[in-house]
C-alpha positions as CSV (number, residue, x, y, z in Angstrom):
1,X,129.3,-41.5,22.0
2,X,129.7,-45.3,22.7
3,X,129.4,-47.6,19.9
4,X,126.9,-45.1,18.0
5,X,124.6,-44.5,20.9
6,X,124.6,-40.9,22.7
7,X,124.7,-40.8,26.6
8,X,123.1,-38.1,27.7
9,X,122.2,-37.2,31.5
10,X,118.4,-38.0,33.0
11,X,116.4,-35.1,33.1
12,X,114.4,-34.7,36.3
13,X,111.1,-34.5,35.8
14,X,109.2,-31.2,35.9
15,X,106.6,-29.8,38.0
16,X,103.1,-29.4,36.4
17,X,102.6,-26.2,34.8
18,X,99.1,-24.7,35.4
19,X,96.6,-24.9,32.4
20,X,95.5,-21.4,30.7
21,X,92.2,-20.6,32.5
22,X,92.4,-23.0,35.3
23,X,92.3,-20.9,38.0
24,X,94.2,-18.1,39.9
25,X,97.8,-18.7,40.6
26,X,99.1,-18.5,43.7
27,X,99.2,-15.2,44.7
28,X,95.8,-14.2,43.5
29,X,94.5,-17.3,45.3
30,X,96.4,-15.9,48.8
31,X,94.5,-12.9,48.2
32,X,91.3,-14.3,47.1
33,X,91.5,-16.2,50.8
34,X,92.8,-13.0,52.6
35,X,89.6,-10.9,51.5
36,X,87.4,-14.1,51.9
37,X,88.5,-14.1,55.4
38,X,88.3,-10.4,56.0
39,X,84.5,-10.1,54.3
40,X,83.8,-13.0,57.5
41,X,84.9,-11.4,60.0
42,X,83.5,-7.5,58.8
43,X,80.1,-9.7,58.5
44,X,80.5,-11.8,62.2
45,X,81.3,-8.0,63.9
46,X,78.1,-7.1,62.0
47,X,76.2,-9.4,63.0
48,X,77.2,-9.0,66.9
49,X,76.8,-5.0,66.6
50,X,73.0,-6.1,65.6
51,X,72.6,-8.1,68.2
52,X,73.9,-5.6,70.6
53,X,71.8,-2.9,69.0
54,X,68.6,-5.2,69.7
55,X,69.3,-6.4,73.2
56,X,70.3,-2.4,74.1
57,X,66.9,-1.5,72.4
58,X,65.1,-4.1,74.7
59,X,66.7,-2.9,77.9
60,X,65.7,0.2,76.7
61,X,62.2,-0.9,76.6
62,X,62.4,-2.8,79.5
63,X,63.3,-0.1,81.6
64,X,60.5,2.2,80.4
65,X,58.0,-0.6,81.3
66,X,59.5,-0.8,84.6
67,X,59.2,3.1,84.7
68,X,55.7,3.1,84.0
69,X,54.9,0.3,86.2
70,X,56.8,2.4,89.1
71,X,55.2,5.6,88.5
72,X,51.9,3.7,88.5
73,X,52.5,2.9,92.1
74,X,53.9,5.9,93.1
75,X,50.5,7.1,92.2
76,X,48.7,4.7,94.3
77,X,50.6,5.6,96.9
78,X,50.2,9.2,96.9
């Protein structure tokens, strides 16, 4: 004590606490964007597979066509 007043050391300041019911702390928020990012990517490869499925069912179909169309000349022909 000096002359009646007490000297005592600065306290840092601290870091904000989270409010109750503000959110996720860290770690769920990590794994909230982990599985946000997987669900994208299971939906992009999805996606692609359906587009491959449609363009194979199209060659599919495409190539019957130009069976027909072959057959129909072959028939001509003959």
């Amino acid at each position: 004590m000096i002359d009646g007043l007490l000297v005592t050391a600065a306290r840092p300041p601290r870091a904000p606490q989270p409010k109750p019911g503000a959110g996720p702390p860290d770690g769920e928020q990590a794994l909230a964007q982990v599985k946000a990012a997987f669900d994208y990517e299971v939906a992009q490869q999805a996606e692609m597979e359906r587009e491959r499925a449609a363009l194979e069912a199209l060659l599919l179909a495409n190539l019957k066509n130009e069976d027909e169309v072959m057959k129909k000349w072959i028939a001509m022909i003959a």
